[in-house]
C-alpha positions as CSV (number, residue, x, y, z in Angstrom):
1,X,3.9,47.5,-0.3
2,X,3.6,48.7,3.2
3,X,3.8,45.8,6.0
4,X,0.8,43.0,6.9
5,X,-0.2,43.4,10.7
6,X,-1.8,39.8,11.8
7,X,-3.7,38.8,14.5
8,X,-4.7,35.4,15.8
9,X,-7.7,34.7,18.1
10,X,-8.5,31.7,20.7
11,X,-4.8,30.5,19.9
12,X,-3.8,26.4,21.0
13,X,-2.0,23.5,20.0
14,X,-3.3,23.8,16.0
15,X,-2.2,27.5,16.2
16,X,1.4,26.8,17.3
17,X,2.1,24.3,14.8
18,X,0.3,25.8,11.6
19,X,-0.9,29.6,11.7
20,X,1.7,31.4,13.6
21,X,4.5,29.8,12.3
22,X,3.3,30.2,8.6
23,X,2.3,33.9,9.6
24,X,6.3,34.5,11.1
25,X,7.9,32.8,8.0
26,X,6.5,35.8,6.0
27,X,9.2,39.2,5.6
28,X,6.4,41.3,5.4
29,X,3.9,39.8,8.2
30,X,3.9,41.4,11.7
31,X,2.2,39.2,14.1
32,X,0.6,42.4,16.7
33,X,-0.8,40.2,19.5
34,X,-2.5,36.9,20.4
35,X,-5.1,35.8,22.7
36,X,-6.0,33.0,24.3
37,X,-8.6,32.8,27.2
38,X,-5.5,30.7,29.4
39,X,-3.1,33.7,29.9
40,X,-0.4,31.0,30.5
41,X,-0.8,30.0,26.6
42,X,-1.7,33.1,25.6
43,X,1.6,34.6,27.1
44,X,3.7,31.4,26.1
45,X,2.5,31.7,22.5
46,X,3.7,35.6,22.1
47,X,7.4,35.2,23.8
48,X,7.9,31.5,21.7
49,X,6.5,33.4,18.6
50,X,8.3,37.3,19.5
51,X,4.2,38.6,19.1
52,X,4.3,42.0,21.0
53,X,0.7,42.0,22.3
54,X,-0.9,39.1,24.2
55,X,-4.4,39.1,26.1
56,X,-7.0,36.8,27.3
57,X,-9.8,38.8,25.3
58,X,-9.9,38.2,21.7
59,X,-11.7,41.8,21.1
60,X,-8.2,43.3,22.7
61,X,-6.4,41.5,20.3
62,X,-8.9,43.3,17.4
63,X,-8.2,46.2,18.7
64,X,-4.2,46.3,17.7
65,X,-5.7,47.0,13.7
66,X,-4.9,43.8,12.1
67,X,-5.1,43.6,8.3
68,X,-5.7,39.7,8.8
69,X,-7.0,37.9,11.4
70,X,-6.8,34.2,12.1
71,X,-9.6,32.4,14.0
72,X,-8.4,29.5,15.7
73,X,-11.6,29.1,18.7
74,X,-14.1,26.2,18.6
75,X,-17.1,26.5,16.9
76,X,-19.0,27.3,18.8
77,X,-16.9,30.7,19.2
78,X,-16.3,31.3,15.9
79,X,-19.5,33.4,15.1
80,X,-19.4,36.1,17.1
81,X,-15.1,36.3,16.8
82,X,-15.5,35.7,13.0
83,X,-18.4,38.7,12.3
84,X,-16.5,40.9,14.9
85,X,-13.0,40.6,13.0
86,X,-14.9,40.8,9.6
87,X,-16.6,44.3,11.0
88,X,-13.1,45.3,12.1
89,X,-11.6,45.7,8.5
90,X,-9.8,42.0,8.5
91,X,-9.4,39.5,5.9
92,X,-10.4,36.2,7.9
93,X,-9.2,32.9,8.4
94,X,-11.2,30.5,10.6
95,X,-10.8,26.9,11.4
96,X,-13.2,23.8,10.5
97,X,-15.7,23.0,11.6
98,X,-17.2,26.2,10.0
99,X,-20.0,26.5,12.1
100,X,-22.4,24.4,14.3
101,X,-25.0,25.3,12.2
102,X,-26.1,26.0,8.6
103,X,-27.6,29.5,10.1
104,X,-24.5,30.7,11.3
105,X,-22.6,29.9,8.8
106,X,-24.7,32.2,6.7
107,X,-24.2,34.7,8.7
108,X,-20.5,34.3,8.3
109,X,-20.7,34.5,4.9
110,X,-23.3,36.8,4.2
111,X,-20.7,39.5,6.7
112,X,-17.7,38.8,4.6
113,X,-19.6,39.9,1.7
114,X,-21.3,43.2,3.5
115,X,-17.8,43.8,4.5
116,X,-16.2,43.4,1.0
117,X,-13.2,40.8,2.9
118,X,-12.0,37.5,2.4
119,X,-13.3,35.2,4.6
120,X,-11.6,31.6,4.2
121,X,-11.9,28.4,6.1
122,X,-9.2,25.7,6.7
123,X,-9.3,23.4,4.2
124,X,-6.0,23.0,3.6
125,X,-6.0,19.9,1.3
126,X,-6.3,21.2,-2.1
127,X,-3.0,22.6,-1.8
128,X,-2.0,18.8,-1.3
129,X,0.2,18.1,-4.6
130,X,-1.9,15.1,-5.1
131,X,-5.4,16.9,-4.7
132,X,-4.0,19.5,-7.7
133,X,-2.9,17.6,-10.2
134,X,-6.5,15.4,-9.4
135,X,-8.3,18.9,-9.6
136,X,-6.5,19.8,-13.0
137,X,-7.1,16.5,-15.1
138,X,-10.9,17.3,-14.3
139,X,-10.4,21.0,-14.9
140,X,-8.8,19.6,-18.7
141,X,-11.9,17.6,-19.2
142,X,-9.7,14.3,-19.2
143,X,-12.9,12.6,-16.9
144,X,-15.8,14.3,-18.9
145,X,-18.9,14.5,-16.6
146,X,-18.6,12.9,-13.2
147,X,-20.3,9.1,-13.4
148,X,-19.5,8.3,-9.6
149,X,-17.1,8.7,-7.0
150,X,-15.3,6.7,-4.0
151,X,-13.7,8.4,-1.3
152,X,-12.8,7.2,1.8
153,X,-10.5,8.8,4.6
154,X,-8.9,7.8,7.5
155,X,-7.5,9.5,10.1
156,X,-6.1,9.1,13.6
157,X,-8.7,11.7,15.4
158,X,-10.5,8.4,17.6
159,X,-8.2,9.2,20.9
160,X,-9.2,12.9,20.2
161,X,-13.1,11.9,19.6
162,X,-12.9,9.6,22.9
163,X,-11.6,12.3,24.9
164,X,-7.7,12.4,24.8
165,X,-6.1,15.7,24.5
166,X,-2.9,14.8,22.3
167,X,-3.6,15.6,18.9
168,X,-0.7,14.7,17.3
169,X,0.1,18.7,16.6
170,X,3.6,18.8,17.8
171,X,5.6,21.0,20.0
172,X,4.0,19.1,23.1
173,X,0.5,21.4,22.9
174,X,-2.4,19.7,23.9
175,X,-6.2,20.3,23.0
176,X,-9.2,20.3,25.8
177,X,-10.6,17.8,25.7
178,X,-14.3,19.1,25.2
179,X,-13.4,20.7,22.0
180,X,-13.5,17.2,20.6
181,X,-16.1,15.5,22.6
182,X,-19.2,17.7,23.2
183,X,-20.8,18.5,20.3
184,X,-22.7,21.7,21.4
185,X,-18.9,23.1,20.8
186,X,-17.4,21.3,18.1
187,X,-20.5,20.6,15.9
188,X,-20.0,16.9,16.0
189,X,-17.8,13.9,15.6
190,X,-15.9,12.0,12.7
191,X,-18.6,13.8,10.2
192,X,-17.8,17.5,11.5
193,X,-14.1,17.1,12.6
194,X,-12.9,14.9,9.5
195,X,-15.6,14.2,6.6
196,X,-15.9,18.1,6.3
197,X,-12.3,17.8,4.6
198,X,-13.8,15.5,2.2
199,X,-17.0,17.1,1.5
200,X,-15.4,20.4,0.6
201,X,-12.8,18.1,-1.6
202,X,-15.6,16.6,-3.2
203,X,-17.2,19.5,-4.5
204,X,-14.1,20.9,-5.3
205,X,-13.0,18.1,-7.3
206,X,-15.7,17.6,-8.8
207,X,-17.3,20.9,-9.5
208,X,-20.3,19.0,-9.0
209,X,-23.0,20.0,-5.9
210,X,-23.8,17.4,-3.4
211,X,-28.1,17.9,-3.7
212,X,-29.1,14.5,-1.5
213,X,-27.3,11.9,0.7
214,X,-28.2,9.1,3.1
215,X,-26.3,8.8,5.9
216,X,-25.3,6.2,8.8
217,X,-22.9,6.8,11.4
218,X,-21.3,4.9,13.9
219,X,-21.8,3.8,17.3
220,X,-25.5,4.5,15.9
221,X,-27.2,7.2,17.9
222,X,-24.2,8.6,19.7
223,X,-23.0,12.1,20.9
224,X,-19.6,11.7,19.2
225,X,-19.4,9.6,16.0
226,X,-16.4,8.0,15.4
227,X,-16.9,6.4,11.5
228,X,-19.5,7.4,9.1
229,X,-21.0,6.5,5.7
230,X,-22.5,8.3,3.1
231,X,-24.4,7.8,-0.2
232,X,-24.7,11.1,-2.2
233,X,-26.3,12.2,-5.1
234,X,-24.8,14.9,-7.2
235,X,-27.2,17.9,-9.1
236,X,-25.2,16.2,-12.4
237,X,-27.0,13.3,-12.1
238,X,-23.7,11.0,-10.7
239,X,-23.4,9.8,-7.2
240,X,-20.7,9.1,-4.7
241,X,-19.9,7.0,-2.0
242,X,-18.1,9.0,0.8
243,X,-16.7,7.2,4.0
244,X,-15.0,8.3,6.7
245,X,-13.3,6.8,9.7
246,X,-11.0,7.0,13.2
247,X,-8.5,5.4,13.7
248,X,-6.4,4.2,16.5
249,X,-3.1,6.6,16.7
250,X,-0.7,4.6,15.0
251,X,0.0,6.8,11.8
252,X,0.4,10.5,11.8
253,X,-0.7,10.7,8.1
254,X,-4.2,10.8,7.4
255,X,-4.9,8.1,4.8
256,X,-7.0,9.1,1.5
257,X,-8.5,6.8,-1.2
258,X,-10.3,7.9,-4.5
259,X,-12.0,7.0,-7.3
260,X,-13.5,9.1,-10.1
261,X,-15.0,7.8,-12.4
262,X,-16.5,9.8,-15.6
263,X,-17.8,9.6,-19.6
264,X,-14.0,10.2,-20.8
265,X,-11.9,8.4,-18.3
266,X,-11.2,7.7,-14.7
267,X,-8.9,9.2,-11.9
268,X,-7.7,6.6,-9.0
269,X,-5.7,8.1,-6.0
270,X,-3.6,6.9,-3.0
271,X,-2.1,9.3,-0.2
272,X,-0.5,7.3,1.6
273,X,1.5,6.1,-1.5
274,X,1.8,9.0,-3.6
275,X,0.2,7.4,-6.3
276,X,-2.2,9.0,-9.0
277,X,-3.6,7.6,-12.0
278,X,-5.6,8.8,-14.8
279,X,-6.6,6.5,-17.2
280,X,-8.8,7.6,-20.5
281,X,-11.5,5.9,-22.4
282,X,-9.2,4.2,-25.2
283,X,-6.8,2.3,-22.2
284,X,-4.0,5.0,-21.9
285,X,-2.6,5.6,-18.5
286,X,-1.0,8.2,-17.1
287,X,0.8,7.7,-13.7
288,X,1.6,10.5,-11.2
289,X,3.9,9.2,-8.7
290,X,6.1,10.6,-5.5
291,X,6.6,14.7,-5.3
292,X,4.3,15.2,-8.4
293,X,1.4,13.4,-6.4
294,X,2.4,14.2,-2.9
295,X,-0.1,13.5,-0.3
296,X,1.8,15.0,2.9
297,X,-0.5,18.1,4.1
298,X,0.9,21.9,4.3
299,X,-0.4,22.7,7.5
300,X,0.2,26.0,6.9
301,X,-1.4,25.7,3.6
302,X,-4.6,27.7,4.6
303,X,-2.6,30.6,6.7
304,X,-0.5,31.0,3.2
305,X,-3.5,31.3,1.2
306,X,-4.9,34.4,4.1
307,X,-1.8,36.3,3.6
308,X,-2.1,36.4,-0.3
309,X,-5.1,38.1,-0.1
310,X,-4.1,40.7,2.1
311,X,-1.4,40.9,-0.8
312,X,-4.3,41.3,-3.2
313,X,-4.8,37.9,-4.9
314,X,-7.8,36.7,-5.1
315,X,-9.1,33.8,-2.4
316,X,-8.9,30.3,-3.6
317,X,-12.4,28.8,-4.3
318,X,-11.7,25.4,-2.3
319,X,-11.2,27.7,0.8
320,X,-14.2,30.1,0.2
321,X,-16.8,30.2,2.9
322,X,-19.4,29.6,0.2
323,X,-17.9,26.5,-0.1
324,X,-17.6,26.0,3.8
325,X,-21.3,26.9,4.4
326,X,-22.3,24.3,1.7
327,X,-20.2,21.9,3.7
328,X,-21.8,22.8,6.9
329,X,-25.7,22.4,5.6
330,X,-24.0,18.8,4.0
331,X,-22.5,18.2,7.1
332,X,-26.1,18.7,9.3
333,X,-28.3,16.9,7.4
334,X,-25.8,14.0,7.0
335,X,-26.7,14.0,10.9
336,X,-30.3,14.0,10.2
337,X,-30.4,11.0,8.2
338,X,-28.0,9.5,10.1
339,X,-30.8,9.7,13.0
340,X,-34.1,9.3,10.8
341,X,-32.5,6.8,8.2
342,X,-34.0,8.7,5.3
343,X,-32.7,10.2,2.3
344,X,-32.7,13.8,2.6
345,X,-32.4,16.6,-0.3
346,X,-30.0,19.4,0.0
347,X,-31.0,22.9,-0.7
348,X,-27.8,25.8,-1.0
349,X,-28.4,28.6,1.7
C-alpha cells in the first residue's frame, strides 16, 4: 500500500495534543505540512512534529496533495476550508462544532458526497470503551425499543466559556479566547461546545432520531451559555432528558451519567467510575466494570478513525457528517426554544 500524505489546517492547542500526534504514531502516515494563520505556531508545530511544510495559508497547505486532511479552524472557518479540501481529493476530518448553521452544514455534507470522500467530525466518544459496550447491548436488542433516556454531562469548559484560554489540552498550548466566547465563531456555548457530544451519542445510542425538544439554557438570554436543559422527543415515540453543564476546572475528566431505559431492560452508566450496568426485564444484572467500561476519552480517537479510511474501511456512522449535520439543526433549534420557550419539531435537512 503506497504511503498516506496528511495535512492539517488552522492547527492549535487541540491539534498538538490529539490530531498530529495520532497522525505521526502511524508507519505509513506522512504529515506534508501545517498551517496556522500565527506563523510562530504554525512553524512551532512542524519542527515539534518533523512536518516538512508549514504556512500561514491553509490553501498552501492543500496544495502539498494530501490524501487526508484534518480541519482543526473554528467554525466559523470550517466551511469554506472543509468544501476546499473535499474538492481537493481529501478524506476530511473536521472538529465540532460542525457548523454555525444547519445551512452550512449541508453544504458540507452534500460536497463530501459530490466528491465521493469521507467527511467525518470529531466525535470521539463512541470509541470510549464504556460508550461500546452501551452501543452493543442496544445493538443485541437487550433494551428492546427505547422508553426514555437520562443523560447528563459535565465538563470543565466554564473558564473556557468565560474567556480563559487554558483548555486543559496539555503541552502548555493555549486557545484564543474568542474561539470560545463569541458565538458568531464558535456557534455557541455549553449547547454547541459540549451538548453536541451528547446529541450525536444519543442518536447513536439510541438509533433513535431526536424529532422535537424544549429547551432552557442558562444565564437565560445570554451570548455564551454555560448549562443547558433539554426535553426531547424521539420519532420512536420515547423521550429523553438531556442536560448539560460547566464546570469550575477542578477535574480534567469530563463526567457522564446515563440512563436507558426500554421494553426489555435497562442500561445505567457512570464515567467517572467505570461502571455499566444492564439489567433485563426478569431482574438479571450484568455489570461492566474498569477497562471493559472505560470512560477515559482517546483524543486521538477521531484522527484514528480518518486514517482508516484513507486505508479503505469504511467511516464509522457515529462520526458521519450526516450525523453531525443532524446534530447541528438539533443544536440550533435547541437555541430557538431556549429564546421563545416553545417546543419546536425537528425536521432532517
Amino acid at each position: 500500500m503506497s504511503r498516506i500524505k496528511a495535512a492539517v489546517l488552522s492547527a492549535g492547542a487541540w491539534s498538538r495534543s490529539s490530531h498530529l500526534p495520532a497522525l505521526v504514531g502511524e508507519d505509513d502516515v506522512d504529515v506534508v505540512a501545517v498551517s496556522s494563520p500565527d506563523a510562530e505556531t504554525a512553524e512551532k508545530l512542524a519542527g515539534l512534529f518533523h512536518v516538512p511544510r508549514w504556512t500561514t495559508d491553509w490553501r498552501d497547505a492543500l496544495a502539498e496533495g494530501a490524501d487526508l486532511v484534518v480541519v482543526s479552524s473554528p467554525p466559523v472557518a470550517h466551511e469554506e476550508m472543509v468544501i476546499g479540501a473535499l474538492e481537493a481529493g481529501a478524506h476530511v476530518l473536521v472538529e465540532k462544532p460542525f457548523a454555525l448553521a444547519t445551512a452550512s452544514a449541508v453544504r458540507m455534507r452534500d460536497a463530501a458526497i459530490a466528491a465521493g470522500k469521507h467527511l467525518l467530525v470529531g466525535f470521539g466518544w463512541p470509541a470510549a470503551p464504556i460508550f461500546a459496550r452501551a452501543h452493543a447491548q442496544v445493538e443485541a436488542g437487550e433494551i428492546g425499543s427505547i422508553e426514555h433516556m437520562t443523560f447528563h454531562l459535565a465538563v470543565n469548559t466554564r473558564a473556557l466559556l468565560c474567556g480563559g484560554t487554558d483548555g486543559g489540552w496539555g503541552g502548555g498550548a493555549a486557545s484564543k479566547s474568542a474561539t470560545y466566547t463569541d458565538p458568531r465563531i464558535s456557534a455557541g456555548g455549553s449547547v454547541a461546545v459540549s451538548m453536541s457530544h451528547q446529541l450525536g451519542l444519543t442518536e447513536w445510542l439510541t438509533g433513535d432520531e431526536i424529532v422535537a425538544v424544549q429547551a432552557s439554557t442558562f444565564p437565560a438570554g445570554a451570548r455564551i451559555d454555560l448549562h443547558a436543559t433539554v426535553n426531547a422527543e424521539f420519532a420512536g415515540g420515547g423521550s429523553a432528558a438531556i442536560s448539560c453543564a460547566s464546570t469550575h476546572p477542578y477535574l480534567a475528566r469530563p463526567q457522564w451519567h446515563m440512563a436507558l431505559y426500554g421494553g426489555k431492560g435497562q442500561i445505567w452508566l457512570d464515567s467517572m467510575a467505570d461502571h455499566l450496568r444492564l439489567v433485563r426485564a426478569n431482574g438479571e444484572m450484568v455489570t461492566f466494570k474498569e477497562r471493559d467500561a472505560s470512560g477515559e476519552y482517546d483524543a486521538g480517537a477521531p484522527t484514528k478513525a480518518l486514517i482508516a479510511c484513507a486505508r479503505g474501511v469504511a467511516a464509522p456512522a457515529s462520526l458521519d457528517a450526516r450525523l453531525a449535520t443532524r446534530v447541528v439543526t438539533i443544536t440550533d433549534a435547541i437555541y430557538q426554544s431556549a429564546r421563545s420557550g416553545a417546543k419546536l419539531r425537528i425536521e432532517t435537512p
